[in-house]
Backbone as JSON Lines, residues from 0, in Angstrom:
{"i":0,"aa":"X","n":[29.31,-55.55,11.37],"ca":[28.52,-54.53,12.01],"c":[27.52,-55.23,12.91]}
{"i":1,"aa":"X","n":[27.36,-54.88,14.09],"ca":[26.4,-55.51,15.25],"c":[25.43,-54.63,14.85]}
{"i":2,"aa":"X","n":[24.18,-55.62,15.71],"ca":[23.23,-55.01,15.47],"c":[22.68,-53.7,15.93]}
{"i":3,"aa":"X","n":[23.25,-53.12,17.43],"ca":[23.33,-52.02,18.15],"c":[24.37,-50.91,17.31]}
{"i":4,"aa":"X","n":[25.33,-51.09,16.56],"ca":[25.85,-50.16,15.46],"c":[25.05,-50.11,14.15]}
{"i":5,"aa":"X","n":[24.27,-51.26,14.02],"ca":[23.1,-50.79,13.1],"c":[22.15,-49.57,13.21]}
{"i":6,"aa":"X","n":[21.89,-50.16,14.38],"ca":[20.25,-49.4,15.05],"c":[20.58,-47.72,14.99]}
{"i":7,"aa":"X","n":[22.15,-47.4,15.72],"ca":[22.5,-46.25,15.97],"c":[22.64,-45.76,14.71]}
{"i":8,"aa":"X","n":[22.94,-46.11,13.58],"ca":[23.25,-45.49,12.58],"c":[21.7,-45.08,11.75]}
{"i":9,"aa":"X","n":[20.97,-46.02,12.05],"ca":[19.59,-45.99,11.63],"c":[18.8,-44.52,12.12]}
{"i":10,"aa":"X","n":[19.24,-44.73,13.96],"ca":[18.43,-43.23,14.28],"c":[19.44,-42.26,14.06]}
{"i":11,"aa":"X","n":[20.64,-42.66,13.79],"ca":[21.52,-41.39,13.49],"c":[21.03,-40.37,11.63]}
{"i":12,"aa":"X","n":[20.96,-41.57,11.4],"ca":[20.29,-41.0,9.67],"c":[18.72,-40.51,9.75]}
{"i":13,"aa":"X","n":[17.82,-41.04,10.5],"ca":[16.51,-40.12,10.53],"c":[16.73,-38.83,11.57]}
{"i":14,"aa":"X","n":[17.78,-38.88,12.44],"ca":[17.39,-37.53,12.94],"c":[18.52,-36.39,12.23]}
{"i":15,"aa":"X","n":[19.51,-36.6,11.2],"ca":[20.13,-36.06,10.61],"c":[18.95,-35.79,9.08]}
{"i":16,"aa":"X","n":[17.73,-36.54,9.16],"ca":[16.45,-36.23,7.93],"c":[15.57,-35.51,8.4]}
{"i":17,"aa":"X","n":[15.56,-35.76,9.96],"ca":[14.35,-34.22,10.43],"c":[15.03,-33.41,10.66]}
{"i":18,"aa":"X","n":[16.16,-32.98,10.94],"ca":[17.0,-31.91,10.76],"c":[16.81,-31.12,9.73]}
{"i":19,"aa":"X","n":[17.36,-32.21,8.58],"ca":[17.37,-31.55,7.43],"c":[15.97,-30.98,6.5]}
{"i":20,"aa":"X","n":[15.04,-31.89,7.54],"ca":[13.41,-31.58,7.08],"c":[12.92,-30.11,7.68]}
{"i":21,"aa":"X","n":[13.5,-29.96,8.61],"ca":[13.41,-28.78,9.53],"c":[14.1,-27.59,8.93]}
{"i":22,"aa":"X","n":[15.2,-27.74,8.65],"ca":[16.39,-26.61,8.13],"c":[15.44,-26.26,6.37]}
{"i":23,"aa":"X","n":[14.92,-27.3,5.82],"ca":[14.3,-26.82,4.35],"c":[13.14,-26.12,4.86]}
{"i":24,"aa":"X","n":[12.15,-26.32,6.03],"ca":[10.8,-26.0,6.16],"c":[11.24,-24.32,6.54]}
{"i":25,"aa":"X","n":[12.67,-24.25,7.54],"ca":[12.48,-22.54,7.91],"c":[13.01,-22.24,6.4]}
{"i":26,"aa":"X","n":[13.78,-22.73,5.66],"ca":[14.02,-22.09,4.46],"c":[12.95,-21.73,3.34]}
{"i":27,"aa":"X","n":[12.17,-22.35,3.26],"ca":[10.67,-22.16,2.88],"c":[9.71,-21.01,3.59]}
{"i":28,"aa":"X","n":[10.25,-20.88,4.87],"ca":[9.5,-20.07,5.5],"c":[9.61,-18.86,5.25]}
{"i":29,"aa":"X","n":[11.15,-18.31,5.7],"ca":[12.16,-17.81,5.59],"c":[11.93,-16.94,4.28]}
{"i":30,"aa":"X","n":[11.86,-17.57,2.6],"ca":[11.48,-17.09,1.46],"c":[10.62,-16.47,1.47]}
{"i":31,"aa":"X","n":[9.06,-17.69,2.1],"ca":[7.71,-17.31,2.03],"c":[7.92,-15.43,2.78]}
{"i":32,"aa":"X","n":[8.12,-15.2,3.84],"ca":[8.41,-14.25,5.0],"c":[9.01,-12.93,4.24]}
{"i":33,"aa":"X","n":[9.8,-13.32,3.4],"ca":[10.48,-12.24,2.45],"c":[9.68,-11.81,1.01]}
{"i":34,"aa":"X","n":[9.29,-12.73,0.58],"ca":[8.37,-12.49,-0.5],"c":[7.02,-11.19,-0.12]}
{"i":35,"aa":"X","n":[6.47,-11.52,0.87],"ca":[5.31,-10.87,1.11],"c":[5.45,-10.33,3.01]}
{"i":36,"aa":"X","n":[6.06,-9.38,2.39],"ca":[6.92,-8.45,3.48],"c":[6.05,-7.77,4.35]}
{"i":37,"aa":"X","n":[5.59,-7.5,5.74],"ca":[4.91,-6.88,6.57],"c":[5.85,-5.9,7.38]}
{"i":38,"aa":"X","n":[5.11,-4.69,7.68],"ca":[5.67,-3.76,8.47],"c":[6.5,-4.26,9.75]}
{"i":39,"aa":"X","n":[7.4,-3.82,10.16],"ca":[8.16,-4.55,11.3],"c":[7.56,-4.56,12.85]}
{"i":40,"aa":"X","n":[6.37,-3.39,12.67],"ca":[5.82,-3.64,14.25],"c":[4.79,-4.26,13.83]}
{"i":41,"aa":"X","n":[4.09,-5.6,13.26],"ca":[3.32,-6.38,12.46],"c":[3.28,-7.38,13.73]}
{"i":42,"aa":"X","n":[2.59,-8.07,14.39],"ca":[2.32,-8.82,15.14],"c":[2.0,-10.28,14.52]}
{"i":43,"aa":"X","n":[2.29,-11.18,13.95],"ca":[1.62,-12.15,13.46],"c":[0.49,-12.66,14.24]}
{"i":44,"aa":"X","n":[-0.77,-12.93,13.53],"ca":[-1.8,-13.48,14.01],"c":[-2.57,-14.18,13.25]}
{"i":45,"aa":"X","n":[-3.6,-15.22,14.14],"ca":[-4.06,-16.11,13.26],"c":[-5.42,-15.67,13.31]}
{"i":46,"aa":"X","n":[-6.64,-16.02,12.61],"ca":[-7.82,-15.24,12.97],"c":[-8.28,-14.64,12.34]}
{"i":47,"aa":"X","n":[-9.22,-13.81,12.76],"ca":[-9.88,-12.59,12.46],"c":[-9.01,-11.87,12.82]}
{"i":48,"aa":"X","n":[-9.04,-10.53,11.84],"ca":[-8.74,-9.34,12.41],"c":[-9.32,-8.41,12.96]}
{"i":49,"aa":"X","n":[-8.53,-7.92,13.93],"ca":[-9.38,-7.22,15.26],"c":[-10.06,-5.78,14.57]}
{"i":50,"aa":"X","n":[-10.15,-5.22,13.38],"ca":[-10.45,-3.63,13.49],"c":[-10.45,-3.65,11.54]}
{"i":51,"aa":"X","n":[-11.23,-2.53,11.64],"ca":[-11.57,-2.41,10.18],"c":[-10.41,-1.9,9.34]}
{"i":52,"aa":"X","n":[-9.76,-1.08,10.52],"ca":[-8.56,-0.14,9.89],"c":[-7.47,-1.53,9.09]}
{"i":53,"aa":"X","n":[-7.2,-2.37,10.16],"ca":[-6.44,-3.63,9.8],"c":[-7.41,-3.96,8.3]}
{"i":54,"aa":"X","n":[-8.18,-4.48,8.61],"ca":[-8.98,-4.8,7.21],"c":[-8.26,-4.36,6.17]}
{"i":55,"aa":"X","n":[-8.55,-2.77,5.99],"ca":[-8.32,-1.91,4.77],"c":[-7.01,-1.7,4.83]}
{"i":56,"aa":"X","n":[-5.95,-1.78,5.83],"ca":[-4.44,-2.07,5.29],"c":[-4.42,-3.35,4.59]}
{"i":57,"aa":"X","n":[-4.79,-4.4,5.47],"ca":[-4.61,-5.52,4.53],"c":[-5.06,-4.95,2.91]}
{"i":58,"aa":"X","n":[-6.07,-5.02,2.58],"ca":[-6.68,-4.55,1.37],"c":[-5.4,-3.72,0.65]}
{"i":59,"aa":"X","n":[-5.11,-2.68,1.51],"ca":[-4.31,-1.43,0.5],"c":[-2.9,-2.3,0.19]}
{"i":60,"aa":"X","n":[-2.59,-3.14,0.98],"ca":[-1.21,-3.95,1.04],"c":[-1.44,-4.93,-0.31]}
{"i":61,"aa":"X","n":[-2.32,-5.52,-0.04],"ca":[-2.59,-6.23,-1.5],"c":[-2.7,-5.86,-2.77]}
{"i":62,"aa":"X","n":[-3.02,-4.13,-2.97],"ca":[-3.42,-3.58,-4.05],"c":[-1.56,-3.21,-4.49]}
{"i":63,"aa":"X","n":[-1.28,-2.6,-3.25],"ca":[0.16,-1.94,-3.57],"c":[1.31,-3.0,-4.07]}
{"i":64,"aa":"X","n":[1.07,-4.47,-3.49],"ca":[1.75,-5.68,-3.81],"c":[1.69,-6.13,-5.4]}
{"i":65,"aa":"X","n":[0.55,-5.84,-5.72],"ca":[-0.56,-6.44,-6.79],"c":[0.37,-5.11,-8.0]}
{"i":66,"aa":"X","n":[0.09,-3.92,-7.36],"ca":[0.89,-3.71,-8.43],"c":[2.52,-2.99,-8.6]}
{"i":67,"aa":"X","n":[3.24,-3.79,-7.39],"ca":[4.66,-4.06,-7.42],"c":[4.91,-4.71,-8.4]}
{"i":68,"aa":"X","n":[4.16,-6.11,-8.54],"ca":[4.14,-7.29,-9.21],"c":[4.0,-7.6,-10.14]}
{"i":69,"aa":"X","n":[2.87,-6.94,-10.47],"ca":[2.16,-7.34,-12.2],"c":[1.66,-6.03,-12.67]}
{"i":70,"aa":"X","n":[2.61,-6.49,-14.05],"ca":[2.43,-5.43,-15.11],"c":[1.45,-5.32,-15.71]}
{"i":71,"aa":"X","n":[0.13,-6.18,-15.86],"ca":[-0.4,-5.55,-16.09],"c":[-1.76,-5.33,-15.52]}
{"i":72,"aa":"X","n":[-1.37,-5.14,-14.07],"ca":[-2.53,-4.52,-13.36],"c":[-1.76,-2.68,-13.2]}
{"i":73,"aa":"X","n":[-0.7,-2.86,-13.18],"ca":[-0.46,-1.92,-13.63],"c":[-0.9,-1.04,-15.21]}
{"i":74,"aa":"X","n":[-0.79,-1.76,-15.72],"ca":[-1.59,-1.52,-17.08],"c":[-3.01,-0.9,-17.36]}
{"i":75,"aa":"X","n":[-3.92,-1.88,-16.42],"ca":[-5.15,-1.87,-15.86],"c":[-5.85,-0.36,-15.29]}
{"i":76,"aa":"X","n":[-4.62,0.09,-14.24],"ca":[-4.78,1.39,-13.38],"c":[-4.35,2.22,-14.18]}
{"i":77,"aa":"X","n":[-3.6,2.54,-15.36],"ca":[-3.23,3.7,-16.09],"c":[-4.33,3.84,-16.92]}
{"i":78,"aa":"X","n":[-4.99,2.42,-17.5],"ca":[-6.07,2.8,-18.89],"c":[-7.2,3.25,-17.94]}
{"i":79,"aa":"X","n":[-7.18,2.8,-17.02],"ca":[-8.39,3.41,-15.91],"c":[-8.54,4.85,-15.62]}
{"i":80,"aa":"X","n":[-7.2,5.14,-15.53],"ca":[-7.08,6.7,-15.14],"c":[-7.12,7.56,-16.69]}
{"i":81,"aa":"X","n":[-6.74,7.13,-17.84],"ca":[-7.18,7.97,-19.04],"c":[-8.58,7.5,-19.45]}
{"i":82,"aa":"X","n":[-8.85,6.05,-18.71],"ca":[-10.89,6.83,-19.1],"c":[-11.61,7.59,-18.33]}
{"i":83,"aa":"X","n":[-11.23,7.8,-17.28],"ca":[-11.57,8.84,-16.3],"c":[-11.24,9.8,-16.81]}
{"i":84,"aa":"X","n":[-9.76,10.62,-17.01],"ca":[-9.51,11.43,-17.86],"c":[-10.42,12.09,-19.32]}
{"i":85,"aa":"X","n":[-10.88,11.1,-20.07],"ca":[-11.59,11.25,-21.2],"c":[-13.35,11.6,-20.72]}
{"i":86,"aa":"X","n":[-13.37,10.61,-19.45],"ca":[-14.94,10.81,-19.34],"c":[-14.86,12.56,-18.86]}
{"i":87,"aa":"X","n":[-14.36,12.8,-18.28],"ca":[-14.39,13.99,-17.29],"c":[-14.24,15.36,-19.17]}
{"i":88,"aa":"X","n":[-13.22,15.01,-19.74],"ca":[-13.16,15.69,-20.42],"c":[-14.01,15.78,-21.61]}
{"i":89,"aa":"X","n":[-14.83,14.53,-21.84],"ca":[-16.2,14.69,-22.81],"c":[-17.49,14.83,-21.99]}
{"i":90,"aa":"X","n":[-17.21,15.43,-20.72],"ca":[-18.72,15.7,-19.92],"c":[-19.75,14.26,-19.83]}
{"i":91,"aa":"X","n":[-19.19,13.53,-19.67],"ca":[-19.94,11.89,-19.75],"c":[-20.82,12.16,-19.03]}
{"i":92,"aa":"X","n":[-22.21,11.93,-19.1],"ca":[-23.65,12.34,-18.32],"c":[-23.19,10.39,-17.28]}
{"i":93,"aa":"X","n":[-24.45,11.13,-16.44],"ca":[-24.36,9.94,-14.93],"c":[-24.46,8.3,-15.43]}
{"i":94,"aa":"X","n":[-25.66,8.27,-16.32],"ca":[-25.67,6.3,-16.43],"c":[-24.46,6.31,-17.21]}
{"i":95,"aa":"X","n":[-23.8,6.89,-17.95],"ca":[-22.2,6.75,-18.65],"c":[-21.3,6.61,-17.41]}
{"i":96,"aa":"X","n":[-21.55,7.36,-16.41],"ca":[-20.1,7.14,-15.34],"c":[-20.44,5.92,-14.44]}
{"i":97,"aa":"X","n":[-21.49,5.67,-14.55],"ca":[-21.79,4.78,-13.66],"c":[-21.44,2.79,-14.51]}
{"i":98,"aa":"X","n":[-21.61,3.29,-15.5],"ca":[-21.09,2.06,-16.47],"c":[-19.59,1.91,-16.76]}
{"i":99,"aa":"X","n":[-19.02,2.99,-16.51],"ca":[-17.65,3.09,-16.51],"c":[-17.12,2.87,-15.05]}
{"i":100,"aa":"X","n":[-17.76,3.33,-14.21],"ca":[-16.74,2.63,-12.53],"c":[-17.23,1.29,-12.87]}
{"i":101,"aa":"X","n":[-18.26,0.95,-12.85],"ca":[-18.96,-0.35,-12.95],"c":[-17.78,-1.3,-13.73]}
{"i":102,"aa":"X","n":[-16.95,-1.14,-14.92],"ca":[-16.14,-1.9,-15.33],"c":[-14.9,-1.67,-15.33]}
{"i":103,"aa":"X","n":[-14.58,-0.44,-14.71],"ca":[-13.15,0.07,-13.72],"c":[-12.75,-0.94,-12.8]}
{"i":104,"aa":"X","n":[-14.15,-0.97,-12.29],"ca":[-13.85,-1.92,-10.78],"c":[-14.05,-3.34,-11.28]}
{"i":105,"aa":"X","n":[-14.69,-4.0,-12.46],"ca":[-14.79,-5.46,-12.73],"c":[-13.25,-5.48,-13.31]}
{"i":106,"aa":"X","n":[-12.65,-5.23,-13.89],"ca":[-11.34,-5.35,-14.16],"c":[-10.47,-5.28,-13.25]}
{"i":107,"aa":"X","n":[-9.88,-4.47,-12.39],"ca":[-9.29,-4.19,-11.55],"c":[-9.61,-5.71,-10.87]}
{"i":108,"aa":"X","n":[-10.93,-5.64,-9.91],"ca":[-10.69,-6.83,-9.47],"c":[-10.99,-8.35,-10.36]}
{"i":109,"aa":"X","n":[-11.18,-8.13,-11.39],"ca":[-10.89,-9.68,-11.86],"c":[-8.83,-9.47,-12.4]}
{"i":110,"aa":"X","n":[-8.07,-8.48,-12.21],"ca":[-7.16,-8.71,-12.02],"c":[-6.4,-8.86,-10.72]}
{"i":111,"aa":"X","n":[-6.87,-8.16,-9.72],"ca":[-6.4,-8.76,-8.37],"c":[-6.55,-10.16,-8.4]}
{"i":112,"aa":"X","n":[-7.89,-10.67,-8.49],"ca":[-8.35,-11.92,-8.1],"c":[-7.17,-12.97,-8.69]}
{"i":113,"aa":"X","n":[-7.13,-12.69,-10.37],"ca":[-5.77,-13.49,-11.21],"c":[-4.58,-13.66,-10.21]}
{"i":114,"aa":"X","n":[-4.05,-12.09,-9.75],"ca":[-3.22,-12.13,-9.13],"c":[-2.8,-13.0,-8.12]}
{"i":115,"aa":"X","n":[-3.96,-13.02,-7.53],"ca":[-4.33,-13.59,-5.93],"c":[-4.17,-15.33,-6.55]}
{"i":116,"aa":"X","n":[-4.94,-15.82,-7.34],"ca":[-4.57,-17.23,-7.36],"c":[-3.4,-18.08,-8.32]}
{"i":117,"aa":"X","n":[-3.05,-16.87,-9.18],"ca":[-1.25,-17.36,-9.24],"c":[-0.65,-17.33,-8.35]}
{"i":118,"aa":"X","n":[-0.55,-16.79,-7.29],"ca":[0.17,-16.79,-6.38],"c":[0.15,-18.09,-5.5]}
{"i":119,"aa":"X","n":[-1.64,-18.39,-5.43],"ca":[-1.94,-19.5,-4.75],"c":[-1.4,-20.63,-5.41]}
{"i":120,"aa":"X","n":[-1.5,-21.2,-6.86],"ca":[-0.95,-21.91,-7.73],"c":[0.18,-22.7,-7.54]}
{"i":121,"aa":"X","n":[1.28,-20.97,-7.21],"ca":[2.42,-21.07,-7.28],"c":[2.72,-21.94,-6.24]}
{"i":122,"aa":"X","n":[2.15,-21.62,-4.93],"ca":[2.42,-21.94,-3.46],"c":[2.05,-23.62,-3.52]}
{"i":123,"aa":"X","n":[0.85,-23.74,-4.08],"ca":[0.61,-25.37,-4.16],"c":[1.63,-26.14,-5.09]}
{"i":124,"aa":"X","n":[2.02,-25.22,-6.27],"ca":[3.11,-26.24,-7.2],"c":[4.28,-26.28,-6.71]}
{"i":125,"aa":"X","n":[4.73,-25.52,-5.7],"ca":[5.96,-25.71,-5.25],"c":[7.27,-25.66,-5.84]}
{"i":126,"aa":"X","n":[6.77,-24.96,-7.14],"ca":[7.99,-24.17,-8.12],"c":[8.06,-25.61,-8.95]}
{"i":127,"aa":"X","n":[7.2,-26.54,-8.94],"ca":[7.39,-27.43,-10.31],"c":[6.21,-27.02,-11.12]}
{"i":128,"aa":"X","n":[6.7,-27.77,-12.86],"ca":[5.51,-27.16,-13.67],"c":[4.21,-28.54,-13.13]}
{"i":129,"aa":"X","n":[3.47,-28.34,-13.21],"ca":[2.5,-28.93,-13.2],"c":[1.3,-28.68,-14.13]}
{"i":130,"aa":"X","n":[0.51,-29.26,-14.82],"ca":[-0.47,-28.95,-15.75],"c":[-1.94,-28.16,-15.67]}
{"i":131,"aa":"X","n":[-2.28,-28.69,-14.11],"ca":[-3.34,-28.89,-13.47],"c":[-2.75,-27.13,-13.3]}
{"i":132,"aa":"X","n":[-1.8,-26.84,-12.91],"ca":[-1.51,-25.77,-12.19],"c":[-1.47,-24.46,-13.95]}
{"i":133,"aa":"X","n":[-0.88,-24.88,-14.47],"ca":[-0.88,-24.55,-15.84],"c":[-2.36,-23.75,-16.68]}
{"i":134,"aa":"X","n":[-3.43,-24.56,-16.6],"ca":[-4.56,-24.34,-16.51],"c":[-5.42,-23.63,-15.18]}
{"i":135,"aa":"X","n":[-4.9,-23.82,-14.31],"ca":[-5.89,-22.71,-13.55],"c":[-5.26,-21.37,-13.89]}
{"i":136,"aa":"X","n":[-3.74,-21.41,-13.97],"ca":[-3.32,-19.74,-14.6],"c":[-4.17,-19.02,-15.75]}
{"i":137,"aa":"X","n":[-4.04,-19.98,-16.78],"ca":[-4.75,-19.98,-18.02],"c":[-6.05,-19.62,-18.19]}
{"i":138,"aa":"X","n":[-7.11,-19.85,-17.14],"ca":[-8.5,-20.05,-17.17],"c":[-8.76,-18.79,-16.36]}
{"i":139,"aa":"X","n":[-7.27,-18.24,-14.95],"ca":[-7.98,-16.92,-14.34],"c":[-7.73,-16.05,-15.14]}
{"i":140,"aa":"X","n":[-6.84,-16.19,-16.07],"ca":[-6.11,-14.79,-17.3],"c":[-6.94,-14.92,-18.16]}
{"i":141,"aa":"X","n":[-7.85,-16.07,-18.53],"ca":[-8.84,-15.6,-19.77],"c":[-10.23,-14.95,-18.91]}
{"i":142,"aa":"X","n":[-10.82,-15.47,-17.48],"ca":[-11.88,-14.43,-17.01],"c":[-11.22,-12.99,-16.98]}
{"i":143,"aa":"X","n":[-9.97,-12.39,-16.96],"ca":[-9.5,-10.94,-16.93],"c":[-9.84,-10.71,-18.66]}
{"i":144,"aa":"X","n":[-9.28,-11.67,-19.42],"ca":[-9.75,-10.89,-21.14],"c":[-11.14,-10.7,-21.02]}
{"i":145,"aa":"X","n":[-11.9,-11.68,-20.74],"ca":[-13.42,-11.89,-20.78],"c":[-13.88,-9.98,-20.32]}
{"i":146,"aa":"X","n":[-13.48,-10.13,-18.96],"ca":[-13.96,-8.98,-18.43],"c":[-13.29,-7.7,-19.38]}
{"i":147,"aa":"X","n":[-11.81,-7.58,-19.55],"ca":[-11.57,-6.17,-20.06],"c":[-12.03,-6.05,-21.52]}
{"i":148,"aa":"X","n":[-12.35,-7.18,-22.22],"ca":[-13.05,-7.18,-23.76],"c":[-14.2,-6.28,-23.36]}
{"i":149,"aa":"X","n":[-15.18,-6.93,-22.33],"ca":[-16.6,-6.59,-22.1],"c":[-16.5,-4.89,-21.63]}
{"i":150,"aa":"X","n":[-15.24,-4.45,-20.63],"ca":[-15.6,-3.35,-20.87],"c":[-14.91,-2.34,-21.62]}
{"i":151,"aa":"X","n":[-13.81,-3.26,-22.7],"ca":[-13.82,-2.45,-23.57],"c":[-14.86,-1.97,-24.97]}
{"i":152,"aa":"X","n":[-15.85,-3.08,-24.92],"ca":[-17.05,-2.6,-25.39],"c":[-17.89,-1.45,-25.14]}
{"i":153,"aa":"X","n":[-17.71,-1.62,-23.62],"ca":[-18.54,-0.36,-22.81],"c":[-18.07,0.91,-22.93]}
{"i":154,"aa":"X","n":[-17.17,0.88,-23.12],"ca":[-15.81,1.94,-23.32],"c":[-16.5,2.84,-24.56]}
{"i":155,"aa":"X","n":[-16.63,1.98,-26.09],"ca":[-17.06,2.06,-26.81],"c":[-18.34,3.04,-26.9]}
{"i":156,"aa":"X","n":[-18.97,2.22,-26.41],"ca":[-20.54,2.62,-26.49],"c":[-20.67,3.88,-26.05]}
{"i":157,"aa":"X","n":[-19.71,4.09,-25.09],"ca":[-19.83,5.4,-24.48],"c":[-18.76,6.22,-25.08]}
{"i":158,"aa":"X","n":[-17.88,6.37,-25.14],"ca":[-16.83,6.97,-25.81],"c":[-17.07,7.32,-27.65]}
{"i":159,"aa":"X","n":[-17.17,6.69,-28.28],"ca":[-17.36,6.63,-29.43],"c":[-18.23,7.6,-30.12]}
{"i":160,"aa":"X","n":[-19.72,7.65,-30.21],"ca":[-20.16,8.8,-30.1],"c":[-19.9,9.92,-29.69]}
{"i":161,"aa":"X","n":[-19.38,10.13,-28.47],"ca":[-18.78,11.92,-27.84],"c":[-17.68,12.44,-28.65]}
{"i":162,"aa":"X","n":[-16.8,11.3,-29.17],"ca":[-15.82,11.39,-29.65],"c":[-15.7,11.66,-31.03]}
{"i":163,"aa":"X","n":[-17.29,11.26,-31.89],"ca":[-17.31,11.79,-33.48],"c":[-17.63,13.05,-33.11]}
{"i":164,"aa":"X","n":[-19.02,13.69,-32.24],"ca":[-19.1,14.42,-32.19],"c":[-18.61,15.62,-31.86]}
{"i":165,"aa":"X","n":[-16.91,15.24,-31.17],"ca":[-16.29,16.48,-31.09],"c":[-15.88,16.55,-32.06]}
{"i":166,"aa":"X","n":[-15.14,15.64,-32.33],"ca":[-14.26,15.72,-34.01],"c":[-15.51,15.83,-35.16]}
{"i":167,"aa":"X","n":[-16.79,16.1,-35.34],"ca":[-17.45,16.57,-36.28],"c":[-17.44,15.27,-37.14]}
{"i":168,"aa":"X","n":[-17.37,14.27,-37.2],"ca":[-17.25,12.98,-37.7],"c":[-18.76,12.82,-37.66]}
């Protein structure tokens, strides 16, 4: 083998590796693009977004994703809607409703938030296990117990009483 059939074979094998570096990156893309699906007249942009309305789609897109995805933010929005249900139906006076959105909404979003950085996790581990990655799952799913313990306390405090007193308890 001469050295000019060397050389060629040399750039023949790195540009048959950025090829193939290229063909994995749109395939990555490609996934990424399908996973987290945008309306088809969606403009990609980098930036700020131009308008509030955009804002609050983004927002509603994340909530509706959030609970495509996970069961139990789904979970989250049903026990939400039977304490609403219950408050409304034991006449819950104002500092009671106001302690109850108050931990409607700390749950909810300390489960988006979970949501939001498994996802990030995922994207940095690159579908291997990793430990480091292991533990940040671990640590955002115990601030969601933290929070729904705390307002299932609140729950309590308020519920509990209305609730002997209908039942004569």
């Amino acid at each position: 083998m001469t050295a000019g059939t060397a050389t060629r074979a040399a750039e023949s094998n790195s540009i048959n590796s950025v090829s193939s570096n290229k063909a994995n990156a749109a395939t990555v893309t490609a996934q990424r693009d399908t996973a987290f699906a945008v309306p088809a007249n969606w403009q990609h942009k980098t930036g700020r977004t131009t308008s509030m309305i955009e804002s609050f789609y983004h927002a509603f897109s994340g909530i509706r994703q959030g609970l495509k995805e996970q069961r139990n933010l789904r979970i989250h929005f049903t026990l939400s809607a039977l304490v609403v249900c219950l408050g409304v139906f034991l006449h819950v006076d104002a500092p009671s409703w106001l302690a109850l959105v108050l931990c409607i909404g700390l749950v909810i979003g300390a489960e988006l938030l979970n949501t939001a950085i498994e996802h990030v996790v995922d994207l940095t581990a690159g579908g291997e296990y990793h430990l480091a990655a292991k533990k940040a799952k671990d640590t955002a799913a115990a601030a969601v117990l933290v929070v729904a313990l705390a307002a299932s306390a609140v729950g309590a405090i308020v519920f509990l009483p209305r609730l002997c007193a209908y039942f004569g308890v």
